[in-house]
C-alpha positions as a Python dict, from the first residue, in 0.01 Angstrom:
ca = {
    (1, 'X'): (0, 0, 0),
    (2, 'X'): (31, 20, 400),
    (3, 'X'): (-96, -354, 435),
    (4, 'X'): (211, -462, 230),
    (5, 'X'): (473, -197, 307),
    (6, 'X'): (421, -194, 749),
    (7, 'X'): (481, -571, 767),
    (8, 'X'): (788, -578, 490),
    (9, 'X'): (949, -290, 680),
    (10, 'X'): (921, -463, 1045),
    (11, 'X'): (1042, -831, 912),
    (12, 'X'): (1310, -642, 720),
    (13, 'X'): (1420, -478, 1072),
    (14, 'X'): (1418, -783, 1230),
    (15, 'X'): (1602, -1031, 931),
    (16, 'X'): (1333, -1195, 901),
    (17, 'X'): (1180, -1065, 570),
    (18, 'X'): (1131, -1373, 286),
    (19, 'X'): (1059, -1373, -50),
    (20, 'X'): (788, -1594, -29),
    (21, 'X'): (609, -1331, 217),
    (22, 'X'): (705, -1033, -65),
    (23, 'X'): (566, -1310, -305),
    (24, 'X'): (240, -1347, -125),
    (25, 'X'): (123, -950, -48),
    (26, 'X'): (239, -850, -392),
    (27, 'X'): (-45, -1142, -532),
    (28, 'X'): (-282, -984, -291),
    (29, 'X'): (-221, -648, -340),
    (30, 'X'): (-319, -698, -760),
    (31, 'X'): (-613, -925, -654),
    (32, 'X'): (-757, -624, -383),
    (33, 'X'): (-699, -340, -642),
    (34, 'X'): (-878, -595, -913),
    (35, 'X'): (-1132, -616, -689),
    (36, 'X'): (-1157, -221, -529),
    (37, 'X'): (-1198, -165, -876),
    (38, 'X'): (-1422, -409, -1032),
    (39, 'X'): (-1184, -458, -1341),
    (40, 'X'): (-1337, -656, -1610),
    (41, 'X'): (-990, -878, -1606),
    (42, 'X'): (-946, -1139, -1885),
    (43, 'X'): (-531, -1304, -1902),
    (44, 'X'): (-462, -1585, -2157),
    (45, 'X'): (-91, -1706, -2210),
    (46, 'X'): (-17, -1833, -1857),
    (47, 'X'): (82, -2185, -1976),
    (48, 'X'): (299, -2029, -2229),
    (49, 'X'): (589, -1949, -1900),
    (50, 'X'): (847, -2197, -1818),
    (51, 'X'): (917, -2347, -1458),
    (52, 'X'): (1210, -2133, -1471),
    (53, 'X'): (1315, -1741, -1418),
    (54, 'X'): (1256, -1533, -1727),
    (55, 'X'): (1244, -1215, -1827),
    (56, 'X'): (888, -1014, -1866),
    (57, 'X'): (832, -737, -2106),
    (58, 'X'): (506, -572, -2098),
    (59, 'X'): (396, -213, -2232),
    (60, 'X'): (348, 45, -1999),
    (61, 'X'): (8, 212, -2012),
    (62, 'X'): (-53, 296, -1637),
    (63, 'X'): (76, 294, -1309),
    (64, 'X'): (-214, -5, -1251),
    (65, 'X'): (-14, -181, -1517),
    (66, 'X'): (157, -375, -1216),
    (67, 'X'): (-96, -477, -933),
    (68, 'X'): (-263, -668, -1306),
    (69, 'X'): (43, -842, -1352),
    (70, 'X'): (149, -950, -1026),
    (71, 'X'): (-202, -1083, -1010),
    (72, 'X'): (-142, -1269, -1331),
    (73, 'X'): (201, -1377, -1401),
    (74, 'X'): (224, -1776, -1284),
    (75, 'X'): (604, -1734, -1175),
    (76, 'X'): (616, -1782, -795),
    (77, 'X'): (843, -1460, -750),
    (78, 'X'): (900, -1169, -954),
    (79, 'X'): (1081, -834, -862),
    (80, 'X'): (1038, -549, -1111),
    (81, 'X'): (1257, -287, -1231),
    (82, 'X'): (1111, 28, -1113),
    (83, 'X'): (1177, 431, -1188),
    (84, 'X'): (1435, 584, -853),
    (85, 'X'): (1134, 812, -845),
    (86, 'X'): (923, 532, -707),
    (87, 'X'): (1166, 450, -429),
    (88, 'X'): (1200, 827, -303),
    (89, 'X'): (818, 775, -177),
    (90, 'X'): (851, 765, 223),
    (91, 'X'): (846, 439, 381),
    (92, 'X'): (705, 287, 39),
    (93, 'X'): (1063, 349, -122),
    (94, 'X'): (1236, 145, 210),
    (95, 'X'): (977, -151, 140),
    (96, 'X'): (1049, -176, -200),
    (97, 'X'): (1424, -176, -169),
    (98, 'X'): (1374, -439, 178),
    (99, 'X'): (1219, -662, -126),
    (100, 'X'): (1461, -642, -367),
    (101, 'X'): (1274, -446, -605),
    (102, 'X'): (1562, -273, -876),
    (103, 'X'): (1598, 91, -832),
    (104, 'X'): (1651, 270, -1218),
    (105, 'X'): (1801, 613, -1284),
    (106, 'X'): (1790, 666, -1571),
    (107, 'X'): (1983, 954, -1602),
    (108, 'X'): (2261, 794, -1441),
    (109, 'X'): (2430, 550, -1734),
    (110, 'X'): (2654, 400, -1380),
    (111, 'X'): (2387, 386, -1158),
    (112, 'X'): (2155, 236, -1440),
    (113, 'X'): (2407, -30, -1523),
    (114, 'X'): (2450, -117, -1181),
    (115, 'X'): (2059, -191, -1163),
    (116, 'X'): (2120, -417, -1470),
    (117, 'X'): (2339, -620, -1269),
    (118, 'X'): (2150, -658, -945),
    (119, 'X'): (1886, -736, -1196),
    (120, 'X'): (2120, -1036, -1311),
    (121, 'X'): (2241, -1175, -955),
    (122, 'X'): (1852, -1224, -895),
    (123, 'X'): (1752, -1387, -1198),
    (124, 'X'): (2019, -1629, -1097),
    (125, 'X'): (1860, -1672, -752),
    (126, 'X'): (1598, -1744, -927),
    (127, 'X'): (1384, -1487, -957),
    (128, 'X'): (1211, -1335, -1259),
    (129, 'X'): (1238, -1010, -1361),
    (130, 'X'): (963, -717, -1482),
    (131, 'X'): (1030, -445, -1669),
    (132, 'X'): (880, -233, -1948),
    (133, 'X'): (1114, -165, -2210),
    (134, 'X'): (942, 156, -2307),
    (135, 'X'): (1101, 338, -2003),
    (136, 'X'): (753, 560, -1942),
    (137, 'X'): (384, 501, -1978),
    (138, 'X'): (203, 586, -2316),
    (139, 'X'): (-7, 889, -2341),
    (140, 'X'): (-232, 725, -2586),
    (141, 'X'): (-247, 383, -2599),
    (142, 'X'): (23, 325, -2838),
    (143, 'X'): (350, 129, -2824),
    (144, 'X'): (677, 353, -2776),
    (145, 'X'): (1032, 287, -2872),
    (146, 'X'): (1186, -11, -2686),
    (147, 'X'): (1516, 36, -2491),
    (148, 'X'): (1771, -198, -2525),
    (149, 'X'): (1887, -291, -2133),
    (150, 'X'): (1663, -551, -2086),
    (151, 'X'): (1733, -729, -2408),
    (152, 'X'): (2077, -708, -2309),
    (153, 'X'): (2001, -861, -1968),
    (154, 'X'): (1793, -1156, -2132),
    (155, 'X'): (2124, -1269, -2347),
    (156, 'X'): (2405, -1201, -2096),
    (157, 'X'): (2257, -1430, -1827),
    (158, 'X'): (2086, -1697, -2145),
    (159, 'X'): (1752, -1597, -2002),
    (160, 'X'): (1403, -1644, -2189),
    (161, 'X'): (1205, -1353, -2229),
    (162, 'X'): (814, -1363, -2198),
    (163, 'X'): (616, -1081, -2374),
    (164, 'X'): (322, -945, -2217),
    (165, 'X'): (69, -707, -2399),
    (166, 'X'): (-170, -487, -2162),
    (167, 'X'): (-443, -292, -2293),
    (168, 'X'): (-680, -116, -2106),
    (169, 'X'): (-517, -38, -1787),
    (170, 'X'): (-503, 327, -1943),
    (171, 'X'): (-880, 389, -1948),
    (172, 'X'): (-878, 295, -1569),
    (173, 'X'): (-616, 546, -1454),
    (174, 'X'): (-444, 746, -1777),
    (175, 'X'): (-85, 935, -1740),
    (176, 'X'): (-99, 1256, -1580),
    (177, 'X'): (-425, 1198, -1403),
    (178, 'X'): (-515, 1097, -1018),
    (179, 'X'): (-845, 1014, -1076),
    (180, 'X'): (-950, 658, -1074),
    (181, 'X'): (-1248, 484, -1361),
    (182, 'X'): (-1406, 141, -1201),
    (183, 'X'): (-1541, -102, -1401),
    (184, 'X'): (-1331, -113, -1720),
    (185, 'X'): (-1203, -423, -1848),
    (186, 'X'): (-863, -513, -1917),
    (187, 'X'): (-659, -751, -2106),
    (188, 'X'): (-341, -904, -2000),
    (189, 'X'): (-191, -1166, -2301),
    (190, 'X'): (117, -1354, -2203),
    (191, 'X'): (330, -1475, -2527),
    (192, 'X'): (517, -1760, -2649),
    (193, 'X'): (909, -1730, -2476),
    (194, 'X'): (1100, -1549, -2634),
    (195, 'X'): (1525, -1724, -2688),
    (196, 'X'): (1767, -1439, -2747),
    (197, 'X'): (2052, -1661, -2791),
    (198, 'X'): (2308, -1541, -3030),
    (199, 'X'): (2030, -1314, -3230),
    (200, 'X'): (2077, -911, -3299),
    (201, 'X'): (1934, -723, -3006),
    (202, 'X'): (1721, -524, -3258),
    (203, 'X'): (1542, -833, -3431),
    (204, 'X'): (1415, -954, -3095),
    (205, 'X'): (1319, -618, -3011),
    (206, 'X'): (1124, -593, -3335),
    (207, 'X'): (995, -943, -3220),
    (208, 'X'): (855, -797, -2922),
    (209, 'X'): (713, -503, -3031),
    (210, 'X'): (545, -652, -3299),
    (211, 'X'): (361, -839, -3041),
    (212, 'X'): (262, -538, -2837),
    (213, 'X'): (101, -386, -3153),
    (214, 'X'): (-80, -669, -3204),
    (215, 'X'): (-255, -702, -2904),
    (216, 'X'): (-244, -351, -2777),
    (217, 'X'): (-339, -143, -3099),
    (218, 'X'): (-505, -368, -3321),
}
């Protein structure tokens, strides 16, 4: 975390902080945990993402859910919508908000709105957006109710969204514990896009849930 956060901080200080640098230690920062933990990795799906921004949706089974993705996803950049609680960790919280990582209260329906909406303005930089639409990890493996912001964020600015199912990030490091399990494999399956278009919110949330099941329970 100190290899990406001291150098982010001190180009952020001196305006010269890029997103292609954010871009790069994020990648190695999934590849060195991959590899501190000798994860068993196996992603499929990649050619199913457009050259475009979209929106990802994966399930949330660890805090190790997101070095797997960052060292998965194809898209060049991707910023991810992260708990306030993350962003109240000293020095960590100031990188993450130096690289335009979204800050979510939840418990703040203004504040949480407003992080919708930064959310938007970067997806039409350009950028594609993270999030897990469960709001919280699982305790046990299995997929939660799915909140509706990030549906809502996929039609208002007509972008795609790209399911991603994780399984087995919870057997590495489970909710609630600070203890770390090498070895394990995991499984990261990237879906076919998703168009919201004009379509109820709650069919395409079924959509995507459906898919989590599938490759997360089954």
């Amino acid at each position: 975390m100190a290899r990406i956060t001291a150098p982010t901080l001190v180009e952020a200080a001196r305006g010269s902080l890029d997103r292609a640098s954010v871009d790069e230690r994020a990648r190695w920062f999934g590849r060195r945990v991959i590899e501190l933990l000798d994860v068993d990795l196996h992603a499929t799906g990649a050619e199913h993402v457009p050259d475009r921004a979209v929106v990802y949706m994966s399930n949330h089974q660890s805090h190790l859910d997101i070095p797997m993705l960052y060292a998965t996803l194809p898209s060049p950049t991707i910023r991810m919508l992260a708990k306030k609680e993350l962003f109240q960790i000293p020095l960590w919280g100031r990188g993450l908000r130096a690289a335009e990582f979204v800050e979510v209260d939840r418990a703040n329906h203004t504040r949480a709105v407003q992080s919708i909406e930064h959310a938007a303005e970067l997806i039409r930089k350009g950028v594609s957006i993270w999030m897990a639409p469960e709001g919280t990890r699982s305790r046990d493996g299995r997929i939660g109710k799915l909140k509706k912001g990030g549906f809502h964020l996929a039609r208002e600015t007509g972008t795609p969204i790209v399911p991603v199912a994780i399984k087995g990030t919870i057997d590495i490091l489970p909710r609630g514990t600070r203890t770390m399990h090498r070895g394990k494999r995991v499984d990261v399956t990237i879906g076919h896009v998703i168009d919201v278009g004009a379509r109820e919110i709650s069919a395409v949330i079924d959509e995507v849930a459906s898919f989590f099941r599938q490759h997360v329970e089954n």
